[in-house]
N, C-alpha and C positions, 0 to 999 in steps of 0.2 A: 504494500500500500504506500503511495508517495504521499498523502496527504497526512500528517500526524496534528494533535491536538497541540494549541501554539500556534499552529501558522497561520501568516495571512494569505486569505483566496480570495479570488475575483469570479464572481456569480457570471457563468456564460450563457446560458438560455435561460427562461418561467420568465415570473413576474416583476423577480430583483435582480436581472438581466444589468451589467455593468458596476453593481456596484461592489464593493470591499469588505472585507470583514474577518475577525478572527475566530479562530477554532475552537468552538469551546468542550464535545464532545465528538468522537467518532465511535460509531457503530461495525465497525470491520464484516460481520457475518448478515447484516443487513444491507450493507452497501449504500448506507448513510450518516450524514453527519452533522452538527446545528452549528452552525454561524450566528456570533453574536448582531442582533441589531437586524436580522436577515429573515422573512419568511412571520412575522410573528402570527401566533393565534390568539383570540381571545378564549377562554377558561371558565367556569364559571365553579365559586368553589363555599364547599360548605363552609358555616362558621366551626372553627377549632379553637383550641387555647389560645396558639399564637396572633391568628386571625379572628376573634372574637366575631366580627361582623360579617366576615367573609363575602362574599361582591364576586365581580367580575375582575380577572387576573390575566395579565398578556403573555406569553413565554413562546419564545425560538421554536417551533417546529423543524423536524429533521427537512433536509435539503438531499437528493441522489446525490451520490461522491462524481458520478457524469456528468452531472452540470455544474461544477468547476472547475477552476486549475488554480494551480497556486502561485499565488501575485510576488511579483518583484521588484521590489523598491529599486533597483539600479534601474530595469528597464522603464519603469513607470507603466507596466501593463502585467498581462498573464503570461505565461512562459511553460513549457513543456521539462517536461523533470526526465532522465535518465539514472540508473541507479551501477555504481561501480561498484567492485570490491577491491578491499585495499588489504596488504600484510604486513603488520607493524609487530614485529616481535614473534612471530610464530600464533600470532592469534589476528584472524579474519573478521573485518568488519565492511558494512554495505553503507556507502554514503551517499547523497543527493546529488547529484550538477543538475545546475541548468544548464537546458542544450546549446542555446543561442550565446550564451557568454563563456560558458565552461566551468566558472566557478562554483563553489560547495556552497549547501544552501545549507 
């Protein structure tokens, strides 16, 4: 999965088509993910302790992991990720690049 929790992504098709956001959870076996500030719903929720009066409540619905990519502050847009392996010491690890500049994300 190139997208992890943390990063920022750029919404490429639906409703919030261009805009930005960062990653608050990912879903891996569902093949989705919520982006803060992105997709919300409204909720309607009983009164509890915390919420005594309890009301109407907005919260991030999940987003398909296919209608993003992960945004790049150098390019100023969305960017395509390839994934390398590296061997530092006898022990293997998988790191990001973007495609278009090269560099570790």
């Amino acid at each position: 999965m190139h997208i992890k929790k943390g990063d920022t992504v750029y919404v490429r098709t639906g409703q919030h088509k261009g805009k930005t956001g960062r990653v608050l959870f990912v879903y891996p076996v569902k093949g989705t993910l919520i982006v803060e500030g992105i997709n919300m719903k409204k909720r309607h929720q009983r009164p509890t302790q915390k919420n005594p009066k309890g009301g109407v409540i907005t919260i991030e619905g999940p987003i398909a992991i296919s209608n993003v990519a992960l945004y790049s502050s150098t390019l100023g847009g969305p960017t395509k990720v390839s994934m390398r392996t590296i061997n530092e010491g006898g022990k293997t690890s998988r790191i990001r690049i973007c495609r278009k500049t090269g560099e570790q994300i």
